[in-house]
C-alpha positions, -999 to +999 in steps of 0.1 A: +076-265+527+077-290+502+054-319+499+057-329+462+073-366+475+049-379+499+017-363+490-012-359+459-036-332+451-072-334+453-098-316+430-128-299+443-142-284+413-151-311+385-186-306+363-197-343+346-221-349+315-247-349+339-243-313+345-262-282+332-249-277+295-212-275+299-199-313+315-184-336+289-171-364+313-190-393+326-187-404+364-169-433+350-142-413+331-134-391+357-126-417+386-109-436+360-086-407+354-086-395+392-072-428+395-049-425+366-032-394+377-032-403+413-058-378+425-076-393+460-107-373+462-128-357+437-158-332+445-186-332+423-204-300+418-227-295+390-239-264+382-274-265+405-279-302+403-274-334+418-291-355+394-258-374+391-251-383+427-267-416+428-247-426+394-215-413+412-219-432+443-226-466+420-193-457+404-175-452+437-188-485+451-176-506+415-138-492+417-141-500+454-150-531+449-118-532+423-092-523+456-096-486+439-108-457+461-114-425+455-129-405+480-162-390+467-170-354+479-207-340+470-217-306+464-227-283+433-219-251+416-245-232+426-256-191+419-253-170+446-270-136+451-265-107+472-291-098+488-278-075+513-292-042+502-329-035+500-329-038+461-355-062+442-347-101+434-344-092+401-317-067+402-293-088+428-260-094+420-250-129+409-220-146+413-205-185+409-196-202+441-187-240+452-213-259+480-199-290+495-217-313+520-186-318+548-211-330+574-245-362+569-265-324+583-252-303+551-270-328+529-304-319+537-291-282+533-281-287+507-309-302+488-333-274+506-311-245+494-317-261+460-352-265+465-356-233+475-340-220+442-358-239+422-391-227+437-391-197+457-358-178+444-365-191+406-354-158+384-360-159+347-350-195+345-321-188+370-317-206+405-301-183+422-299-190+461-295-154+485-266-151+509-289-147+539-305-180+531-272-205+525-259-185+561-290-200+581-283-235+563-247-234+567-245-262+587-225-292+575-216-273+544-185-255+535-185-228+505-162-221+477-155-187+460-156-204+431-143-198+392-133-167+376-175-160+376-170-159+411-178-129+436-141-128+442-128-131+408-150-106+399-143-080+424-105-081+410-121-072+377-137-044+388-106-029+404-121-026+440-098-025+476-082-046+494-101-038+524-138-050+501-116-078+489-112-089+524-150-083+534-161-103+503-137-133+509-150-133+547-183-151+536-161-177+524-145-212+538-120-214+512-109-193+482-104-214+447-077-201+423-077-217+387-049-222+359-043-190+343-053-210+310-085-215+323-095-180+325-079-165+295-118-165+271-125-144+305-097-119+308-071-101+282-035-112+290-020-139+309-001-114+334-034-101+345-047-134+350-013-141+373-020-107+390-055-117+401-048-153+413-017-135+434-040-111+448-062-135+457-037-158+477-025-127+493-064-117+509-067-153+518-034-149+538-047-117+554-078-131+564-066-169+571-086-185+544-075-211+532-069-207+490-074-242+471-064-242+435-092-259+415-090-275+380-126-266+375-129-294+351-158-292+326-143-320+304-119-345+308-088-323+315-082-337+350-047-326+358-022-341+377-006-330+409+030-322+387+002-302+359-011-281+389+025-274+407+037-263+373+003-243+362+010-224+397+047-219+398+048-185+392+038-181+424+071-196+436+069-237+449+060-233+484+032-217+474+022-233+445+028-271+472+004-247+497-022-243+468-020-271+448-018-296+474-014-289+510-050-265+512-072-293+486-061-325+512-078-302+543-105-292+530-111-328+513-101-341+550-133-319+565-154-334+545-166-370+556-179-396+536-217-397+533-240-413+512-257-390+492-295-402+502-299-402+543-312-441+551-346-432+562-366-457+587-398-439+591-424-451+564-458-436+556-488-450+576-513-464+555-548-453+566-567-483+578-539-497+593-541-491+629-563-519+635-542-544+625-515-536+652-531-552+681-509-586+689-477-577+665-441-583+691-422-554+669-392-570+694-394-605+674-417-596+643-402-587+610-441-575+600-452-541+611-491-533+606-492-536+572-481-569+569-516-585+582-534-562+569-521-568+532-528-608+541-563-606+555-572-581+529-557-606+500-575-637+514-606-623+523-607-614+481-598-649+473-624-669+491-652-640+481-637-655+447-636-688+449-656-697+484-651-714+514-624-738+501-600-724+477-581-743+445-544-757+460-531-736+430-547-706+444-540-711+479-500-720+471-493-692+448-509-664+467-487-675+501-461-677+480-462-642+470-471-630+506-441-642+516-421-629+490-436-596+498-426-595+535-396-602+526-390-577+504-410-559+528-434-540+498-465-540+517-468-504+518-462-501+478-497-528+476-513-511+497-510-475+481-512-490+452-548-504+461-556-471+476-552-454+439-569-483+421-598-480+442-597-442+439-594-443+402-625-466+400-646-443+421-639-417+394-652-443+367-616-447+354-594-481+346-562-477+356-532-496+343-502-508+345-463-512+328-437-540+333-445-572+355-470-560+380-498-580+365-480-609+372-490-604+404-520-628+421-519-601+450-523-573+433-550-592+414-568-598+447-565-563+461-577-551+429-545-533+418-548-552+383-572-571+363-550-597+353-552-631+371-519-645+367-524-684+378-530-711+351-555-709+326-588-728+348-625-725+346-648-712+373-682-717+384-692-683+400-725-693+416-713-727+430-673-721+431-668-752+413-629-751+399-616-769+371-581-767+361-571-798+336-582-784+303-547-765+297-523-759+266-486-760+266-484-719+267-522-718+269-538-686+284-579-681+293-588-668+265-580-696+244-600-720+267-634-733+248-666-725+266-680-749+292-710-754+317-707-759+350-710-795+354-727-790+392-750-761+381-753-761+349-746-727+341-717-710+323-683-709+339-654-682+336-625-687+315-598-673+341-559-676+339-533-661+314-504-680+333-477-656+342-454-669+368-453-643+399-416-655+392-413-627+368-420-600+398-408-616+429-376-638+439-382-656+468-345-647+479-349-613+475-330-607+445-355-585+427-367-551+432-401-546+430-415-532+396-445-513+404-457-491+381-487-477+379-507-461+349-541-433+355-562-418+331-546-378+325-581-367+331-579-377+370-541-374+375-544-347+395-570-360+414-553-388+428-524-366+434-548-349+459-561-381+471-525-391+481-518-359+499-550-355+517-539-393+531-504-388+536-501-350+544-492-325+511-457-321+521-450-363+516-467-370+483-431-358+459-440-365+419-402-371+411-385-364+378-352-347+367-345-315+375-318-306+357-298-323+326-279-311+297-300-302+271-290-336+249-305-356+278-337-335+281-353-309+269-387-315+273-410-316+304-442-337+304-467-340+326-463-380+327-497-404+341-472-428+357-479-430+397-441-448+395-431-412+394-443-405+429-424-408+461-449-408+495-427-402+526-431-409+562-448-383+581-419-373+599-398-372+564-384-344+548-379-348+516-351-327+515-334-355+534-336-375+503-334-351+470-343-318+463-374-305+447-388-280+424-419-267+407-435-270+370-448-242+347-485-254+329-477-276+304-492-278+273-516-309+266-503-338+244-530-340+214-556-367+213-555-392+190-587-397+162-588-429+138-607-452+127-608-490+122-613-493+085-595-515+065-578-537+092-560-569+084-581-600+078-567-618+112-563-582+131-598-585+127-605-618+137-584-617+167-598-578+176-561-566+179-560-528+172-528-527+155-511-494+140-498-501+105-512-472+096-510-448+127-484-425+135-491-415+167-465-406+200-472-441+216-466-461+191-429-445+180-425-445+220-429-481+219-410-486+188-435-512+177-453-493+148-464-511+119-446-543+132-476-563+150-501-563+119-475-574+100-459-602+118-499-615+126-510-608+089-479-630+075-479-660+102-515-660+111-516-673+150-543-697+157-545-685+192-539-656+214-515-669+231-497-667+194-513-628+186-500-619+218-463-634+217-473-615+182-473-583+203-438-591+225-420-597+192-427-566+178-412-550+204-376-571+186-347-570+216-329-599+201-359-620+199-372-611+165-351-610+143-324-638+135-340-657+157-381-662+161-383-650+126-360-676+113-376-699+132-405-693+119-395-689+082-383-726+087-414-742+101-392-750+131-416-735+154-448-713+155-459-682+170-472-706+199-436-719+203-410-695+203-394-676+231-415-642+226-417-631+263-397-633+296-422-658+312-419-683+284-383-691+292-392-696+327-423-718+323-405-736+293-381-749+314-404-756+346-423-778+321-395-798+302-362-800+323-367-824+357-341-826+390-320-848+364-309-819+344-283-810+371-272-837+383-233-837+379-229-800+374-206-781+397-237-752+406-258-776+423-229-802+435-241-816+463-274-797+466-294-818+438-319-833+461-326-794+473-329-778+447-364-761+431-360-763+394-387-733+392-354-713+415-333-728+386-355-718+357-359-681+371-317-679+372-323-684+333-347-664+328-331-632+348-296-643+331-322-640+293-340-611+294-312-592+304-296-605+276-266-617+295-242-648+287-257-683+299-231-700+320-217-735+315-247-752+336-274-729+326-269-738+288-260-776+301-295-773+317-310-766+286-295-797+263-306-816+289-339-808+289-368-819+261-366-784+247-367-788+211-328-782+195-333-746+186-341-735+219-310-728+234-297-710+201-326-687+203-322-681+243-283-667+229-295-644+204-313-623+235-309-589+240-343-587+260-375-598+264-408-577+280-431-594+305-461-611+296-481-593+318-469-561+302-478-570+266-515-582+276-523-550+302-515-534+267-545-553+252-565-546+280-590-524+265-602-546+237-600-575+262-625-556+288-644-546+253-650-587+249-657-593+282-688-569+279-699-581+244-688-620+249-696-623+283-657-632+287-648-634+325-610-633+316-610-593+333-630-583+367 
């Protein structure tokens, strides 16, 4: 049998960096060199963890989408125990063996068997997983006798029979032989090593088990299909072809291609909701009961807000963002969202937020944030009166003067910080949803509750990583981001989408004591708690130490609009320095005028380039008289803050426009820019502390 001419090997045993310790290859290495040495199917199996899969499957997908395929198998080196005599878990037997997921069923299995070793069969650190248990979720899944740390490899050590040879490999699918280099930190003498790997081909004969030799590659020693034939051909070449080639294709070829995350339709029900289904064709409808309920619950807070007749700018901008939302069907996320708000509140706690949420007029309305996002405007609370003229280039509320109500006479609210909802949604779709969510540690635990008791306790997950090398992590934290949580549907298991395990009590982070002595003259003046001299874990987290006092206290801004693009630059991506700094040095612009935040490139544009910016150029050829320039100036903006290349028209846009000359040079400079609505929820304490003591409507 020879099948060196027409055929390739595939390897079933390959660790990445992802793995536990001892992987040194990336995903993107290894199907580079799969595809380098002509090998068409990999397996990955980290020791215990899938943490890598969705990384793998991205990588799978990009040399797909290069005409390169390499077939992805899932699975993991996982520790299995013994437990076949009546001894204690802590005294079981241990051994190495290979899991792959051959069937969509063996993924859930999978995931539980890990689950349950990372919870229930949790020894000493160890996650072991018991015989009895992987035989009653065998389904789907077929099981490797892995490396020389393997229960058969290790039975050879200890001299035993054939006859237990035979018993042990009957628990098996397939047997896995490795390189005789491989083993020889493990046992004394190559011709020993030979002996064991030809004793272990012979039982698999006896028993008709198929024996696959395995690279079990921890770093990037992916070998070829001519590396493997000559690593076995001691054996003699049929055998080795048998091995090497023949036995890895059929046990690649039983396993079909899954995604490694099931696609899951049934989503949670969010309590409430059931009144709201009355009148809803699912047949036609791309709503479900959350759809209305999120609209008449967003409305009904508007007009409380601003009465019977609302501003146009109001009215536009939250349909707007309802549509967007079904869209990107997100309903439940606002609604569980408003659920913890409101529950966080009842417990006399604000809760806050990261990334673009606050630029959001929904979430403002269902009380998720306490940012309104729409232009800087006044407001008459007892007579609704709206006045929206009185606005700045990049002007927010706060820099609005004080006014009287010119119906009632009384004092209206300065309302507005003008963050495009642009910066969260894309009417297209193009943009995941950024939601996340920020609670007090005190309560954390609370609201966990809260969610369960709503959802049922088995479909509130608090996700995290499970296992890493230790370079990537090697510290758990007991983290007060609700981003972190997954709610299911109640007929979900999470096991269907990842595995899940258990935390020891962790220790508490220490609280912070200092004092506000000795502040800059303008941190002062502007009430900006800044941390030139704190060293505290936020502040290195956020890399901005030191950096906002001292870009305030050197170019002074006049408003806070400028203290707050203050606060972005700090945070230097590309926008700091070469580039706003220079800007300023020159008197070319101010703190007012330079691109410090994401939304500033967007409503920059909005404001000074017109439909006659692209006329002529080949993106909108044909299309001019269609064309949105707020659609064109979120393109930029995306292409910016991710610090990507401009293309031809974008930057064509932007000479055309009555930006000032500078502009597009800085836009280039970009690596990335935060939100707006990020940098001022940051503020939001002081902000809520001038409300009370300047009777400052700016916050709820």
């Amino acid at each position: 049998m020879n099948t060196r001419d027409n055929m390739m090997r595939v390897e079933l045993h390959c660790r990445t960096i992802c793995g536990e310790k001892d992987g040194a290859i990336s995903v993107n290495e290894l199907i580079r060199h799969a595809i380098k040495n002509r090998v068409t199917a990999v397996a990955i199996t980290n020791h215990a963890s899938v943490s890598d899969f969705p990384r793998v499957c991205r990588m799978q997908q990009k040399y797909y989408n290069k005409g390169k395929f390499v077939k992805v198998i899932y699975g993991i080196e996982a520790n299995i125990a013994d437990d076949s005599t009546s001894a204690p878990p802590s005294v079981w037997p241990v051994f190495h063996a290979t899991i792959l997921i051959s069937k969509e069923e063996g993924r859930k299995n999978l995931y539980a068997l890990i689950s349950d070793s990372a919870t229930k069969y949790l020894d000493e650190g160890q996650r072991i997983i018991p015989k009895s248990e992987l035989n009653k979720k065998r389904e789907g899944l077929l099981v490797g006798s892995g490396c020389s740390k393997g229960e058969m490899y290790q039975a050879m050590l200890r001299g035993v029979d054939k006859q237990e040879i035979d018993n042990i490999a009957g628990f098996y699918d397939y047997l896995e032989v490795q390189p005789p280099k491989n083993d020889m930190k493990d046992v004394e003498g190559p011709e020993r090593i030979k002996e064991i790997i030809r004793m272990i081909t012979e039982s698999g004969d006896r028993c008709g088990i198929p024996v696959v030799a395995t690279g079990d590659v921890h770093s990037l020693h992916l070998q070829s299909t001519e590396g493997m034939l000559d690593a076995f051909s001691f054996l003699g070449e049929d055998k080795a072809d048998e091995i090497v080639i023949c036995n890895s294709n059929k046990i690649a070829e039983a396993c079909d291609i899954i995604q490694p995350v099931a696609d899951i339709v049934d989503s949670p029900v969010i309590p409430g909701s059931e009144k709201y289904k009355e009148g809803i064709d699912y047949d036609s409808a791309i709503e479900d009961a959350d759809t209305p309920m999120v609209r008449e619950l967003a409305w009904k807070a508007a007009h409380e807000m601003y009465g019977d007749v609302l501003p146009d700018f109001i009215e536009d901008r939250l349909a707007k963002e309802l549509g967007c939302m079904i869209f990107q069907c997100s309903e439940k996320s606002f609604l569980i969202a408003a659920m913890i708000a409101e529950k966080s509140r009842e417990l006399g706690y604000h809760m806050g937020y990261r990334g673009c949420l606050g630029a959001s007029l929904i979430a403002y309305f269902l009380g998720i944030t306490d940012v309104n996002p729409s232009k800087p405007h006044y407001h008459c609370p007892d007579c609704h009166h709206t006045d929206d003229r009185y606005i700045a280039t990049r002007g927010i509320c706060l820099d609005l003067v004080s006014r009287l109500c010119p119906d009632c006479k009384k004092p209206m609210e300065k309302i507005g910080f003008n963050i495009p909802y642009q910066t969260l949604f894309r009417e297209d779709g193009g943009r995941a949803l950024d939601m996340e969510l920020t609670v007090a540690p005190e309560i954390y635990d609370e609201i966990i509750t809260y969610l369960e008791e709503a959802f049922g306790k088995g479909n509130v997950c608090q996700s995290s990583t499970m296992v890493v090398s230790d370079d990537n992590a090697n510290v758990w934290y007991k983290d007060p981001r609700i981003a972190k949580l997954i709610v299911l549907g109640k007929n979900v298991d999470i096991n269907e989408i990842t595995p899940v395990t258990g935390y020891d009590e962790l220790s508490s982070l220490p609280v912070m004591e200092f004092r506000d002595t000795d502040l800059p003259r303008s941190t002062v003046r502007f009430g900006l708690i800044c941390d030139s001299a704190l060293s505290y874990p936020a502040a290195e987290h956020e890399q901005v130490s030191g950096r906002v006092s001292k870009i305030i206290n050197e170019y002074d801004p006049q408003t806070f609009a400028g203290a707050f693009a203050a606060c972005a630059l700090a945070h230097d991506s590309g926008a700091w320095e070469n580039n706003a700094q220079e800007l300023l040095d020159s008197g070319e612009a101010t703190l007012e005028t330079v691109i410090s935040t994401r939304d500033d490139v967007f409503n920059d544009i909005v404001r000074e380039a017109d439909i006659s910016c692209i006329k002529g150029l080949d993106a909108y050829a044909g299309i001019e008289d269609y064309v949105d320039m707020e659609d064109v100036a979120a393109s930029i903006m995306e292409v910016v803050f991710k610090g990507l290349p401009l293309t031809p028209d974008m930057k064509e846009i932007v000479r055309r426009s009555k930006l000032p000359e500078w502009y597009l040079r800085s836009l280039e400079n970009i690596e990335f820019l935060f939100p707006k609505a990020h940098i001022i929820e940051g503020y939001a304490p002081y902000l809520k502390y001038r409300r009370e003591h300047n009777e400052d409507k700016s916050f709820k």
